[in-house]
Backbone as JSON Lines, residues from 0, in Angstrom:
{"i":0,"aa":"X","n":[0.85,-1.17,0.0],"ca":[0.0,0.0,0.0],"c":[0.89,1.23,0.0]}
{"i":1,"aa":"X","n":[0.73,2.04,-0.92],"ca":[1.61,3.32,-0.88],"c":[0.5,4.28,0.0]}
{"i":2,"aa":"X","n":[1.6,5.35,0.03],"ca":[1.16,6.18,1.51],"c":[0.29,7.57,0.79]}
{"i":3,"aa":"X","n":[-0.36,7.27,1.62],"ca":[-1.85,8.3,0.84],"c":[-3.48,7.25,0.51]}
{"i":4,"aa":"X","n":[-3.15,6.07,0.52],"ca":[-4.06,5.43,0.0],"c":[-4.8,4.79,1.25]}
{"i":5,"aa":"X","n":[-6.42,4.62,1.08],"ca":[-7.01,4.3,2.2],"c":[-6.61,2.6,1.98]}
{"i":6,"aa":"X","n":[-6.95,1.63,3.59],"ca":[-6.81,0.58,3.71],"c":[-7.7,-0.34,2.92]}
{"i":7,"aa":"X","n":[-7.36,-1.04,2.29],"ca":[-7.97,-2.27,1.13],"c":[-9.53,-2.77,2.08]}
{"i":8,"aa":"X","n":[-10.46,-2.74,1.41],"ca":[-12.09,-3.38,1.82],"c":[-12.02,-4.74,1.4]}
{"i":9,"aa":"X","n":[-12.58,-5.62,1.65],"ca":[-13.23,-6.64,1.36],"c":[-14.2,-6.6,1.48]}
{"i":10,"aa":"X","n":[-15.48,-7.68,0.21],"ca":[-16.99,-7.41,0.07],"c":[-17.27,-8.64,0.22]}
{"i":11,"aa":"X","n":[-18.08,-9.04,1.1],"ca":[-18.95,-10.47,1.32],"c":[-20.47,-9.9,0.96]}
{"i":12,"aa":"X","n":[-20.85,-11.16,0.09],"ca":[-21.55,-10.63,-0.87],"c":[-22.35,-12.18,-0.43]}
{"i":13,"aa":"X","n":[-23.62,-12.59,0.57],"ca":[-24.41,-13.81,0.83],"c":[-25.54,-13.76,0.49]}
{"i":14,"aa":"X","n":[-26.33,-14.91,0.55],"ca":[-27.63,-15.01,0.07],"c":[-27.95,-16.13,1.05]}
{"i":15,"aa":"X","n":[-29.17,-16.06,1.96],"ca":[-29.72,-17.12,2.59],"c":[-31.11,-17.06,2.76]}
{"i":16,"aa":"X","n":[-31.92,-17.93,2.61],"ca":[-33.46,-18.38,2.76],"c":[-34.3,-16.79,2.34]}
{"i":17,"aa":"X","n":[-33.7,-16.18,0.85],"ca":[-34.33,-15.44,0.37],"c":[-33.68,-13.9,0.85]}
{"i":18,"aa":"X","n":[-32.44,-13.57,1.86],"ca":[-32.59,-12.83,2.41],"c":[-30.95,-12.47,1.77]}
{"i":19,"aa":"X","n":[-30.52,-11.05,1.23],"ca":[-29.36,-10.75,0.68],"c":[-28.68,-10.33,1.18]}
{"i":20,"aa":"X","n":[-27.47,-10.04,1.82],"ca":[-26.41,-9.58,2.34],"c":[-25.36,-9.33,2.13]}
{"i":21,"aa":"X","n":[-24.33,-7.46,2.12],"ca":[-23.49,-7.55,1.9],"c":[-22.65,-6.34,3.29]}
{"i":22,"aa":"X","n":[-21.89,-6.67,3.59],"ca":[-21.23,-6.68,4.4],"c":[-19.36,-6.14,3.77]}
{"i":23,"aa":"X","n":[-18.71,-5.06,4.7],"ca":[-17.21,-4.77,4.1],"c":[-16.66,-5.04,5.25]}
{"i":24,"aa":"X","n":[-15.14,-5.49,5.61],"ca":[-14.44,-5.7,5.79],"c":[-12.61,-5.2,5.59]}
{"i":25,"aa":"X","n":[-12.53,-4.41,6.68],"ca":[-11.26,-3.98,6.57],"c":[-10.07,-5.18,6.64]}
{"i":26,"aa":"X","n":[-9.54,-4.65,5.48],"ca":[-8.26,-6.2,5.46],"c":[-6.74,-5.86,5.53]}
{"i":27,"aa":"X","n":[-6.03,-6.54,6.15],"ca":[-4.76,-6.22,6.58],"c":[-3.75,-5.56,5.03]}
{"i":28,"aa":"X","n":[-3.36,-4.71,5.72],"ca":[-2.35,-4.14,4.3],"c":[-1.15,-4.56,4.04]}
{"i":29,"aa":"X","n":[-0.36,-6.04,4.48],"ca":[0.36,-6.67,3.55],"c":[-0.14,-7.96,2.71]}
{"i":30,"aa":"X","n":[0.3,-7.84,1.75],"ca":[-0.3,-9.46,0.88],"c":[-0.88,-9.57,0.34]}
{"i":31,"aa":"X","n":[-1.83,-8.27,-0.12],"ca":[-2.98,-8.09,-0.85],"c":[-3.4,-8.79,-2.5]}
{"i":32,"aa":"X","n":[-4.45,-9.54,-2.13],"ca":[-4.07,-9.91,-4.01],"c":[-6.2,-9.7,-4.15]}
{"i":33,"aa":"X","n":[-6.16,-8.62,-5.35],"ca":[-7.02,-7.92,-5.89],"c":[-7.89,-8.89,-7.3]}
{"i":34,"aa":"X","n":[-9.24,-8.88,-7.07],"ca":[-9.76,-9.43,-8.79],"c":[-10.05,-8.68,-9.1]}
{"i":35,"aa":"X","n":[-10.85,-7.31,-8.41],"ca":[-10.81,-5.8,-9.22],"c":[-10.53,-4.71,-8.0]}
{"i":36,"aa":"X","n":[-9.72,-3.25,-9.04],"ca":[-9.31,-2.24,-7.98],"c":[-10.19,-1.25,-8.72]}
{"i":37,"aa":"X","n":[-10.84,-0.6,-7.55],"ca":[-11.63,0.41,-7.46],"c":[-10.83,1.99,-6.82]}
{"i":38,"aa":"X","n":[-11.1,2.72,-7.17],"ca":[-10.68,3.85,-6.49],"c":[-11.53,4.75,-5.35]}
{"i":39,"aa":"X","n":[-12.96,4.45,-6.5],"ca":[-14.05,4.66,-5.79],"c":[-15.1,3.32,-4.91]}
{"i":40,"aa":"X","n":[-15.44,3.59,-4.16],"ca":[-16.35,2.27,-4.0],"c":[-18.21,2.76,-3.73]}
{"i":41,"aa":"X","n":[-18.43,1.82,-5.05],"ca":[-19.74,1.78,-5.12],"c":[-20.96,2.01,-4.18]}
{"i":42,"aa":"X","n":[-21.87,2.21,-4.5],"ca":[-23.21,1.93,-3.01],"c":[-23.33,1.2,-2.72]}
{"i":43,"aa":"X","n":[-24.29,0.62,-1.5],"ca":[-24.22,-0.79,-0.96],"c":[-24.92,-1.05,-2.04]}
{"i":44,"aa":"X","n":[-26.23,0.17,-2.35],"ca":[-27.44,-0.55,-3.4],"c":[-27.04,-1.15,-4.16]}
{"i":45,"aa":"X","n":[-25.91,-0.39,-5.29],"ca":[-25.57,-1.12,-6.34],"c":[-24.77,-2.09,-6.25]}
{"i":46,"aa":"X","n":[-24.29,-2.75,-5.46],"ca":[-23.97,-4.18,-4.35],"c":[-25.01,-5.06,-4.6]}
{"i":47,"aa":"X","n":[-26.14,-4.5,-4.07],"ca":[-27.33,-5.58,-3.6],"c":[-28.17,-5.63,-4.75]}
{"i":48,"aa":"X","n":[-28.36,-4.68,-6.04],"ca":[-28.56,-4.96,-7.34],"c":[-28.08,-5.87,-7.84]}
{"i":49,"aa":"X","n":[-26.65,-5.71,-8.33],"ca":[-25.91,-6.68,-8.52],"c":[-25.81,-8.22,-7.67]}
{"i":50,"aa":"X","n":[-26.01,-8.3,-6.76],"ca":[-26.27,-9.43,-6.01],"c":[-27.12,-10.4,-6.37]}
{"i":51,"aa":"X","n":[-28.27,-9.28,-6.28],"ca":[-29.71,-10.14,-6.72],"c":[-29.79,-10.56,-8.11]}
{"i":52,"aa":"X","n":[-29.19,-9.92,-8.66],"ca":[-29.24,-10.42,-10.41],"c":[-28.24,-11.56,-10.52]}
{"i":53,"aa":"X","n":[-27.12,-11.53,-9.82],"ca":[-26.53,-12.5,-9.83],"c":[-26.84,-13.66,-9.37]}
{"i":54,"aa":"X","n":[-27.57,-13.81,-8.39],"ca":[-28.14,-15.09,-7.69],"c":[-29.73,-15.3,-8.8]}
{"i":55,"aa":"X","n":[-30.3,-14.76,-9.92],"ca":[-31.45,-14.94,-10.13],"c":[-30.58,-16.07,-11.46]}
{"i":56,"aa":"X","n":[-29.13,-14.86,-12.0],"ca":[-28.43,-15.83,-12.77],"c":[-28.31,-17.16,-12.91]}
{"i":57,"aa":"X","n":[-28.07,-17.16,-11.52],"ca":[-27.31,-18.68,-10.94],"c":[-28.23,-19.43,-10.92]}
{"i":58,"aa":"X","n":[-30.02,-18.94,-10.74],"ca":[-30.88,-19.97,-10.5],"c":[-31.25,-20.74,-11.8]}
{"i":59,"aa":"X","n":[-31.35,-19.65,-12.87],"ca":[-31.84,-20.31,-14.19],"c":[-30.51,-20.99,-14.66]}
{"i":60,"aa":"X","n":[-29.33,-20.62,-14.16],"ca":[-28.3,-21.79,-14.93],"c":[-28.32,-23.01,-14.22]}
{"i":61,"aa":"X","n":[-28.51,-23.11,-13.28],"ca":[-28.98,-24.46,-12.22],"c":[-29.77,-25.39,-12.69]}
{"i":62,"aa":"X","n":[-31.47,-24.35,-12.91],"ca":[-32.52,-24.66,-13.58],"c":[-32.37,-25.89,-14.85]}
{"i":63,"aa":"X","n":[-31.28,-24.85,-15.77],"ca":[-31.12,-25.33,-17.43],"c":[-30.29,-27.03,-16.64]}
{"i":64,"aa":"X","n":[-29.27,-26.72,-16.15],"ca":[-28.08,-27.83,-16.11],"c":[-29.13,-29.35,-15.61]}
{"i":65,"aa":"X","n":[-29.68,-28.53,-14.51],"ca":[-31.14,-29.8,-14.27],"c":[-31.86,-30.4,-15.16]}
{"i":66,"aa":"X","n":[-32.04,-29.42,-15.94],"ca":[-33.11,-29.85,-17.12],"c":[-32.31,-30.79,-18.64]}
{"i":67,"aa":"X","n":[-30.97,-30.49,-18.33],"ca":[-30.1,-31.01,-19.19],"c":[-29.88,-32.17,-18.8]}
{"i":68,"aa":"X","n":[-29.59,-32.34,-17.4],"ca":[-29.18,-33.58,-16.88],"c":[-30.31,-34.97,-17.38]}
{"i":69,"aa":"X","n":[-31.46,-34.12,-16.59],"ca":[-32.61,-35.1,-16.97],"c":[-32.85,-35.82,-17.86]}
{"i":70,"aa":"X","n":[-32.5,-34.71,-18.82],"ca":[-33.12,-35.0,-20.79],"c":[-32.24,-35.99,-20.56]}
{"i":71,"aa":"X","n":[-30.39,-35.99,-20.86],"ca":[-29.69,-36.85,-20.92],"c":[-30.14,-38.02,-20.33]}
{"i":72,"aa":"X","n":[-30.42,-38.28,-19.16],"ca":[-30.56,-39.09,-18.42],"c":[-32.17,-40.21,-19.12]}
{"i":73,"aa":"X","n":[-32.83,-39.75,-19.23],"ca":[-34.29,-40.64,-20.11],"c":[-33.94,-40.64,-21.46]}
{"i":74,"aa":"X","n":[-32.58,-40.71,-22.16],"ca":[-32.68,-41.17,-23.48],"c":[-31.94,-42.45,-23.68]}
């Protein structure tokens, strides 16, 4: 971390029995390894937008892979 720069966040980003959650986390400033750097950081909203679209993602690819399995499976 060079000097001037605020301390690195971490985003936990959960989903349980319908209910969304995201949560930050201050993380120690040696060792850092990044999948994206922000300068700015977003709203929670647009967090929990993104969240929810992502988990609606995940349901219809679930959905399809089920429905794939099946087919395969009765021929």
């Amino acid at each position: 971390m060079d000097k001037g720069e605020n301390p690195p966040v971490g985003i936990i980003l959960c989903t349980e029995k319908g209910k969304e959650l995201i949560e930050l986390i201050f993380l120690p400033r040696d060792n850092i390894k990044v999948a994206e750097y922000l300068t700015k950081l977003p709203s929670k909203e647009l967090f929990a937008e993104k969240l929810h679209k992502a988990i609606l993602t995940a349901k219809v690819k679930l959905k399809e892979d089920k429905d794939v399995k099946i087919n395969n499976n009765s021929t």
